[in-house]
Structure formats: structure tokens, C-alpha cells
C-alpha positions in Angstrom: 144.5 80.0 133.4 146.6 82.7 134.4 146.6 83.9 138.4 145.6 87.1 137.6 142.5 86.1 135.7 141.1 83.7 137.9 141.8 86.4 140.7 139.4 88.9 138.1 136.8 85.7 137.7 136.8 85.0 141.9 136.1 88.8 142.5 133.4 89.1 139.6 131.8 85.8 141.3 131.8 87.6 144.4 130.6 90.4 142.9 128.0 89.3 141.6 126.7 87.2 144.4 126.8 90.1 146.5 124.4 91.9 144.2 122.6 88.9 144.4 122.1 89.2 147.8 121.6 92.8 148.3 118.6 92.2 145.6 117.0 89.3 147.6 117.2 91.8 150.7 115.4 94.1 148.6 113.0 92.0 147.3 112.5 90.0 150.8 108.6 89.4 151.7 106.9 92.4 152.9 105.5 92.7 156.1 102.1 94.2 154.8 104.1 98.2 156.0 104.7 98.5 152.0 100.8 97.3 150.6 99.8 100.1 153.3 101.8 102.8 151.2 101.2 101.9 148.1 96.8 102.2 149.0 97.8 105.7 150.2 99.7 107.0 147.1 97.9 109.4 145.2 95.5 108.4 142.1 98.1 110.6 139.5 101.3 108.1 140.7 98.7 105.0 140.7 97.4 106.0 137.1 101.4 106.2 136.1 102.1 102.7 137.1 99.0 101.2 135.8 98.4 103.1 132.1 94.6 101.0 132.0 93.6 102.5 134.8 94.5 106.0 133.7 92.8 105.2 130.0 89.4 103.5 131.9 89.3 107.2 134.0 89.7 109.6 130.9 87.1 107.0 129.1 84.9 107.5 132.3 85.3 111.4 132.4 84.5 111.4 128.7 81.1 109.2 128.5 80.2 111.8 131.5 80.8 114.7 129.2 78.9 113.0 126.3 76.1 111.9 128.7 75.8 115.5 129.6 76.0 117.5 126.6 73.6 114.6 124.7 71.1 116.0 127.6 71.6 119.7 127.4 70.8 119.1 123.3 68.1 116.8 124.3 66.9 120.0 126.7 67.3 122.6 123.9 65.5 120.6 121.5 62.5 121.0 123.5 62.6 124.4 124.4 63.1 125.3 120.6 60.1 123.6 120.0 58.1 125.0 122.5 59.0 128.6 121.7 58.2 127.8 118.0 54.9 126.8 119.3 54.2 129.6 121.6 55.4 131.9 118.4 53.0 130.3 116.2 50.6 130.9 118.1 50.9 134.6 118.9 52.1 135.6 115.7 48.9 136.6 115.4 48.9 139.1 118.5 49.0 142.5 116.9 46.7 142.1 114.2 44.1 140.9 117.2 44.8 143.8 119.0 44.3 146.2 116.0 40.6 144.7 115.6 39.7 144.2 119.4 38.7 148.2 119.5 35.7 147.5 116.5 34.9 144.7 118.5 34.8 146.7 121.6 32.3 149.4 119.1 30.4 146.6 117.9 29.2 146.3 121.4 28.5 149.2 122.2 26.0 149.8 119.4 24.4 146.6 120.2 23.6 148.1 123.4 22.8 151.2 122.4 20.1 149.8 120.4 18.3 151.5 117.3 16.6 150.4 114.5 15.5 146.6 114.7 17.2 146.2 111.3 20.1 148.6 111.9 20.3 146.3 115.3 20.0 143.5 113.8 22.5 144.2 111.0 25.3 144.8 113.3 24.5 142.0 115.5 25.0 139.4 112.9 28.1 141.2 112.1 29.7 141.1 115.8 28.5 137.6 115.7 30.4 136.6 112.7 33.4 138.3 113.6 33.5 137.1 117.3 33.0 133.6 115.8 35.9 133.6 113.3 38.4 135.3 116.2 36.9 132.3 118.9 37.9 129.8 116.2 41.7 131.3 115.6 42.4 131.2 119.9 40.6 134.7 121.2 38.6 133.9 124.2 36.8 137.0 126.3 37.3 137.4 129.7 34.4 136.7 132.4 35.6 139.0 135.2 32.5 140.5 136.7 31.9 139.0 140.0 35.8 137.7 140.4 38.0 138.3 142.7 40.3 140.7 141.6 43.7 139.4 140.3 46.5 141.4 139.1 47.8 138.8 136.4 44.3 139.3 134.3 42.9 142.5 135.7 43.7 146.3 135.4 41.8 148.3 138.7 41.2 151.8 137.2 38.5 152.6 139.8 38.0 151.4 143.2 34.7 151.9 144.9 32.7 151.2 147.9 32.2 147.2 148.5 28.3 147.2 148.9 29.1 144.3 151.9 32.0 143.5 154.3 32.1 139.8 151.9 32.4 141.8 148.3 35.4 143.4 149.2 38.2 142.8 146.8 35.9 141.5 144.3 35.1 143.0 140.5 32.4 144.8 140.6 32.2 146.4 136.8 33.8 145.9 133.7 35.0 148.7 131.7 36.5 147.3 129.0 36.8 143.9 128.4 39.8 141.7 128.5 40.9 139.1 126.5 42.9 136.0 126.3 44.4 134.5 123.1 45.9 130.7 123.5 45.5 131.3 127.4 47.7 134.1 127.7 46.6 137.5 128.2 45.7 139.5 125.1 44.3 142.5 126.8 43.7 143.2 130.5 40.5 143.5 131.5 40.1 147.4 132.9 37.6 147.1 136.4 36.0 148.5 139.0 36.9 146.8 142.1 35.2 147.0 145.7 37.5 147.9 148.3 
């Protein structure tokens, strides 16, 4: 083999040992500085060296999305049904209201009195009716005697409280209130002791 060669070979040898030796410095055991660094990289450099972990975190921030939105349907659901119910049930509302004013006649002439057949004529009547309307949710109020309570009751007059214990209570009813599926239909209009 020619000098010149083997002079190209020696240096490549050399060469390449030297690389080989500047790699083992590189690679020589750590001293437990470099672990420290590598726990106090941040998650987006961790989740480019390791591509599992980065899939496992979308896949965990996905089931939490899904979780979620499966509970907010879950949560509609219900309140649909619920307002469906409550619709159901006061769909009725207005037509009540409409006959609540005969009822209120009815009454009246029952205790206004009259003939005993005329008397007894409408008294079966206002029974029948106030049967049928019991049956379909409408439920009177019993007020008189009550304290007074702004979520059922209407104060239109306020009088005198007879004793220093009646105060605040109902002491007349004017016009009766009503309740249909325990919500208020009408407010009872009273006379209240002050």
C-alpha cells in the first residue's frame, strides 16, 4: 500500500477514535445534575419526546369533554321533561280562569239564599262543577285565620287587629284564591289585621 494511503487510513483511525472518545465523554454516567433537569422541563417538551404520553393527555382531556357534555344532555333531558310536565298541567290555566268568576257567582247566590228549589238548583250545580274542576287539579284556598303571606295572598284592606296576637293574620276573604297543580291560580284578595 502506498505511503500516502496508509498516512489517509492512520489519520481516519485517529479520527475516528477521537469521535469515539468525545462521544463516551458525552455519554459518561450522569451525576444525577441531568435527571434533575430533565423532571423540571416543561410538560409540552416532555410530551415531544415521549408521543404516548402526549396521545394518553389528549385521550384524557377528551373522555373529560365527553364525561361533561354526556351530563349536561343527561341535565337537559330532565329539565325538558319537567317543563313538559309543568306545561301539561297548566295548559289548562286560562280556561280555569275564565270560569272561576261563575264559580265565584255561584257562591254568592248560595248565600244569598231564595227559593228552596231555586237554592237548591244552583247548589247542585256549584257542586257538580266544583267537583269536576277538583278532579282536573283546582284546589280553593283556606286563608281565613292564616297568617298573611305575600306568595298566596293579595292585602286589599288592612284593618284594626282585634288583639295584640291577631296582628298580621287574615282576617276576611274577599275573593277567594285558588291553586291549580299547587301553583297559584288566583290570589286570594284579604283583609288583613295590622
Amino acid at each position: 500500500m502506498p505511503f500516502f494511503k496508509r498516512k489517509k487510513n492512520m489519520s481516519d483511525e485517529t479520527a475516528n477514535n477521537a469521535m469515539t472518545n468525545n462521544q463516551a465523554e458525552n455519554h459518561a454516567p450522569d451525576t444525577g445534575n441531568d435527571l434533575h433537569e430533565e423532571k423540571e422541563l416543561p410538560n409540552d417538551t416532555i410530551e415531544q419526546l415521549d408521543p404516548l404520553a402526549k396521545v394518553q393527555s389528549e385521550l384524557t382531556a377528551i373522555q373529560d369533554n365527553y364525561y361533561r357534555l354526556a351530563a349536561e344532555f343527561e341535565n337537559y333531558k330532565k329539565r325538558v321533561a319537567r317543563e313538559r310536565q309543568d306545561l301539561v298541567k297548566m295548559a289548562g290555566a286560562d280556561i280555569f280562569l275564565a270560569i272561576l268568576p261563575a264559580i265565584d257567582d255561584f257562591e254568592r247566590a248560595i248565600k244569598a239564599g231564595g227559593s228552596d228549589s231555586v237554592s237548591e238548583g244552583i247548589q247542585l250545580i256549584y257542586n257538580k262543577m266544583k267537583s269536576s274542576l277538583e278532579a282536573k287539579g283546582l284546589k280553593p284556598m283556606d286563608v281565613v285565620g292564616k297568617p298573611f303571606d305575600l306568595d298566596v295572598h293579595e292585602a286589599i284592606v288592612q284593618a284594626p287587629a282585634p288583639s295584640e296576637s291577631a296582628k298580621g293574620i287574615v282576617l276576611e276573604e274577599v275573593t277567594k284564591g285558588y291553586f291549580l297543580h299547587d301553583k297559584v291560580l288566583r290570589y286570594a284578595q284579604v283583609i288583613v289585621a295590622i
